[in-house]
C-alpha positions, 0 to 999 in steps of 0.5 A, a space after each residue: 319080479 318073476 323069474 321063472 328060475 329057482 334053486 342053485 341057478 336063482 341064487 347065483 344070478 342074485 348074487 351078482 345082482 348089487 343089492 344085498 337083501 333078497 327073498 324068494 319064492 321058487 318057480 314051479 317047472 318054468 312058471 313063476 319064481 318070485 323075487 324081492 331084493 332091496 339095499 337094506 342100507 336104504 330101505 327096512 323091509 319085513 317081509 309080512 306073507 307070501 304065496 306062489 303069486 305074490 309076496 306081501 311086504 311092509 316098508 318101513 321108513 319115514 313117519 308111516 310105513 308103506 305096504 307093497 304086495 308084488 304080484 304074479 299071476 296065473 296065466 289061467 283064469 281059474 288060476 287066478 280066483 285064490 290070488 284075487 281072494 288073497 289080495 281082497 284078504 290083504 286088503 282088510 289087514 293093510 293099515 296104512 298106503 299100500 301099492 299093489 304091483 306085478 304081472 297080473 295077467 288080465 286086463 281091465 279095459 277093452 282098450 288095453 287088447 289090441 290084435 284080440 279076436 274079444 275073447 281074451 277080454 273075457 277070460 275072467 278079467 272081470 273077476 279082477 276087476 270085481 277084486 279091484 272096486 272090492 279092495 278101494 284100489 286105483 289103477 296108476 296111470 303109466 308112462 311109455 307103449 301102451 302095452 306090457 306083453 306081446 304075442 305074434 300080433 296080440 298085445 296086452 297091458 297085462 302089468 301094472 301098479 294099483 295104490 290105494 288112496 292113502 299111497 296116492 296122498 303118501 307119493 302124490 308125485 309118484 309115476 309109473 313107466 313101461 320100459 323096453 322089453 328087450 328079449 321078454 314077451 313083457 316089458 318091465 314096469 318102474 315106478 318112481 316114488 318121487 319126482 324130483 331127480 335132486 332127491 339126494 342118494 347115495 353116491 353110486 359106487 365104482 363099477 369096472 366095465 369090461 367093455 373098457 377092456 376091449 379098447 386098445 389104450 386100457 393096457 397102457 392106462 392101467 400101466 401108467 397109473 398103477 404105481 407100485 411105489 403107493 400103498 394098496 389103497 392109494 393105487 386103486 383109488 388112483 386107477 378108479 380115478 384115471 379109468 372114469 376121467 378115460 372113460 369121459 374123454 377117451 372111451 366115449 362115456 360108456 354110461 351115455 351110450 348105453 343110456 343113449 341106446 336104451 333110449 332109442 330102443 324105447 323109442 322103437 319098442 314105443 312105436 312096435 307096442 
């Protein structure tokens, strides 16, 4: 993802972030800043190359690993000729399926600008289509608005995921959703390897919600359940317990709810897109 952060700030939002792997490449000034972070107790990832624009990983997994380079790209044309060059580059070093993904920050088809006085469609957007035919890739289809970036009345599919024919085979289920921007000028891109939600994962550790600290019963939970009379490890599982089986029943399922508005903040965000 790019982040536009770098420095002491980048690595002190990382660290709150659950995953416990992270490379960077630094912003310049407020542009750019690239992150890369996987749970290394899912995924084995070498980091094989990087540059200001992208970072280029092999995922390693299963009978075959997978190559992902994740993009960014400059805002201006000119910008943009040494990224399509490396990838063009990967292209002949990549042995195996091979995802392509980020902000691109061109577009592929007229359809994909809407607002547009036709200009920006000629803003070097051709060069990107060359790299695409030159590299075998093919633009995955998405679920969601039809547009990843909005400027007053402008807006633009200017993020996306390319995969090359070997990935197609390698995740024929494989799908791929814009999701709400909320504050961002570009909405978030999320593709999914698989399609079957009973794919076993490991189970999602506890995480306190500071909004159940705002409920006028969480003090008297807390009292109630934590028994100073146990051991340590028996109190917490006992409270952990007791403040999922509240939030359920009581608190009215602050994972629903948030699941429930972010759903209807789609909903909008489909209809505004």
């Amino acid at each position: 993802m790019e982040t536009h952060i770098s420095g002491d700030r980048a690595w002190k939002i990382a660290r709150k972030i659950s995953l416990d792997k992270c490379f960077m490449v630094p912003a310049h000034g407020r542009a750019g800043g690239l992150w890369c972070m996987w749970d290394s107790h899912r995924w084995s990832i070498n980091i094989l190359e990087h540059s200001t624009h992208f970072i280029h990983i092999k995922i390693n997994g299963g009978d075959f690993p997978w190559f992902c380079t994740l993009v960014y790209a400059s805002p201006h044309p000119q910008g943009r000729i040494l990224l399509w060059r490396d990838i063009i580059r990967l292209a002949n070093l990549v042995d195996g399926a091979w995802l392509v993904m980020g902000d691109f920050n061109a577009v592929l088809q007229p359809h994909e600008i809407s607002g547009s006085t036709g200009q920006s469609f000629l803003r070097g957007d051709q060069a990107f289509r060359s790299c695409i035919n030159q590299c075998n890739l093919m633009n995955m289809g998405y679920n969601g608005a039809t547009f990843t970036w909005r400027r007053g009345n402008l807006f633009e599919r200017l993020d996306r995921a390319l995969v090359s024919y070997d990935w197609c085979v390698r995740f024929p289920d494989a799908s791929l959703s814009h999701l709400n921007p909320l504050k961002s000028d570009h909405a978030p891109i999320l593709v999914r390897l698989y399609a079957n939600r009973n794919v076993r994962t490991p189970r999602r550790p506890f995480r306190f919600e500071a909004a159940w600290m705002t409920h006028e019963e969480y003090p008297t939970l807390i009292r109630n359940v934590w028994d100073a009379n146990l051991e340590w490890n028996q109190r917490i599982k006992n409270t952990k317990q007791s403040l999922l089986e509240w939030n359920k029943s009581t608190f009215g399922n602050v994972f629903f709810a948030k699941r429930k508005l972010l759903r209807r903040l789609n909903g909008i965000a489909r209809e505004l897109l």
